[in-house]
N, C-alpha and C positions, 0 to 999 in steps of 0.2 A: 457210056451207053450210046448206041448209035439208033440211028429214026426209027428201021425197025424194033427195036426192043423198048422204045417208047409207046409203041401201034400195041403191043403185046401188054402192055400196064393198064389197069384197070383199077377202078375204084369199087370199095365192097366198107358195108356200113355193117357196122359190129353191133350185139347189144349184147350188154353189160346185165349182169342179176340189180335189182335195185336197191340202192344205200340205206343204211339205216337213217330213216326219216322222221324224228324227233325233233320238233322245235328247241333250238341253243337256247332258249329261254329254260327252255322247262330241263335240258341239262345243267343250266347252271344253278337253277332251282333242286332238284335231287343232289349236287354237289353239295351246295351248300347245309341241306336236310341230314345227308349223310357223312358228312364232314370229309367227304373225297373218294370215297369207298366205291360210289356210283362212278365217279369219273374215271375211275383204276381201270374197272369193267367196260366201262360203253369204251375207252379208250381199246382196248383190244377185240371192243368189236367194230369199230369202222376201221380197223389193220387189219381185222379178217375180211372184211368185203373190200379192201383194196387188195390182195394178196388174191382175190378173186378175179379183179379186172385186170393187175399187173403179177403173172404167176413167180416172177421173177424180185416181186417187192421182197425186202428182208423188216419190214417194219413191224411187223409182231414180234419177230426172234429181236432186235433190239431191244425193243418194250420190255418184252419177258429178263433182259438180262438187267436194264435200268433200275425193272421193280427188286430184282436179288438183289444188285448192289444197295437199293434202299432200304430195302429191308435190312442187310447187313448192316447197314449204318445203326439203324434202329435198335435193333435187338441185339446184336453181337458188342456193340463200341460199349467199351466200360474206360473205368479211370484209369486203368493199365496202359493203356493207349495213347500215343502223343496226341496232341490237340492237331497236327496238321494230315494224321492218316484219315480217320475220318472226312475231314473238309474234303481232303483228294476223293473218296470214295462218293463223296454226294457230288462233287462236279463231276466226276464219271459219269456216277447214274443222268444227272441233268445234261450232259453232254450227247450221251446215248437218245436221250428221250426227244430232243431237239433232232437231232438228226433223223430219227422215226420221222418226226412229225415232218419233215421238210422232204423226204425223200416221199412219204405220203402225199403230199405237193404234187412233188412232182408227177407222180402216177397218175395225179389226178388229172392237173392241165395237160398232160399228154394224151389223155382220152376222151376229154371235152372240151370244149369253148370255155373255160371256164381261167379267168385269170384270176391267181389267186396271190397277193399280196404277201410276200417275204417276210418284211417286217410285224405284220398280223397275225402269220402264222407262228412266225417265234414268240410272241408277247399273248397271245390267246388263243394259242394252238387248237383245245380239244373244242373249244366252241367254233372259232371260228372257219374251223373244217367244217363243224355239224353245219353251221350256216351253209355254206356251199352242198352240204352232200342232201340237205334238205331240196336246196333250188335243185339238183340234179334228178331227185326223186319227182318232183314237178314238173320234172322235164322243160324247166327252163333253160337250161344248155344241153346245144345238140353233144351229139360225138360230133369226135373227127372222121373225117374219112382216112379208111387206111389202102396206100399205095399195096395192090395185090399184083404181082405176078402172074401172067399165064402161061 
């Protein structure tokens, strides 16, 4: 890029639909009430409001595949079954589910101020999104701005 087509770049502030804003409290409180059931659900709706801000995100289609393969584990594994296809089938599905949540990460500190811890997110994933997507809903972190073209 040369001077002029720096003179030509412009800043332009985006807004975002706003996140689902439920106190991680009170998510891990219906977790618990419903023994995960709630957590299945609210988990594929803040993958729907990120798939909103990043149209590009694949983090529901993961989810969606993590819960077949667990569900497969669940209902399908009988005794016929070696004891190590199953294991493989739930570290798939937990593999897949991790990767949602991290690539949802991603999406997110790309479109806000918002730095969000690695290792937080792998160890308390659904809540500790919801902690961020609440402060977001608060408008406690801006956006970014994004480099526009004229």
């Amino acid at each position: 890029m040369d001077a002029r087509e720096y003179a030509l770049e412009t800043r332009a502030v985006v807004t975002y639909p706003k996140p689902p804003a439920m106190h991680w409290g009170l998510v891990l409180l219906f977790h618990v009430l419903t023994f995960g059931i709630f957590t299945l659900i609210w988990t594929l709706r803040q993958a729907a409001w990120v798939r909103q801000i990043d149209p590009a995100s694949k983090a529901a289609y993961l989810f969606a595949v993590a819960l077949g393969l667990e569900a497969f584990v669940v209902f399908a594994a009988d005794d016929a079954w070696t004891l190590w296809a199953p294991m493989l089938t739930h570290l798939a599905g937990t593999a897949l589910g991790l990767w949602a949540f991290v690539s949802m990460r991603h999406s997110v500190q790309d479109r806000f101020a918002a730095d969000l811890s690695i290792g937080m997110t792998i160890f308390f994933n659904v809540f500790y999104l919801q902690y961020h997507l609440t402060r977001i809903a608060a408008a406690e972190y801006p956006t970014r701005y994004l480099a526009v073209r004229t």
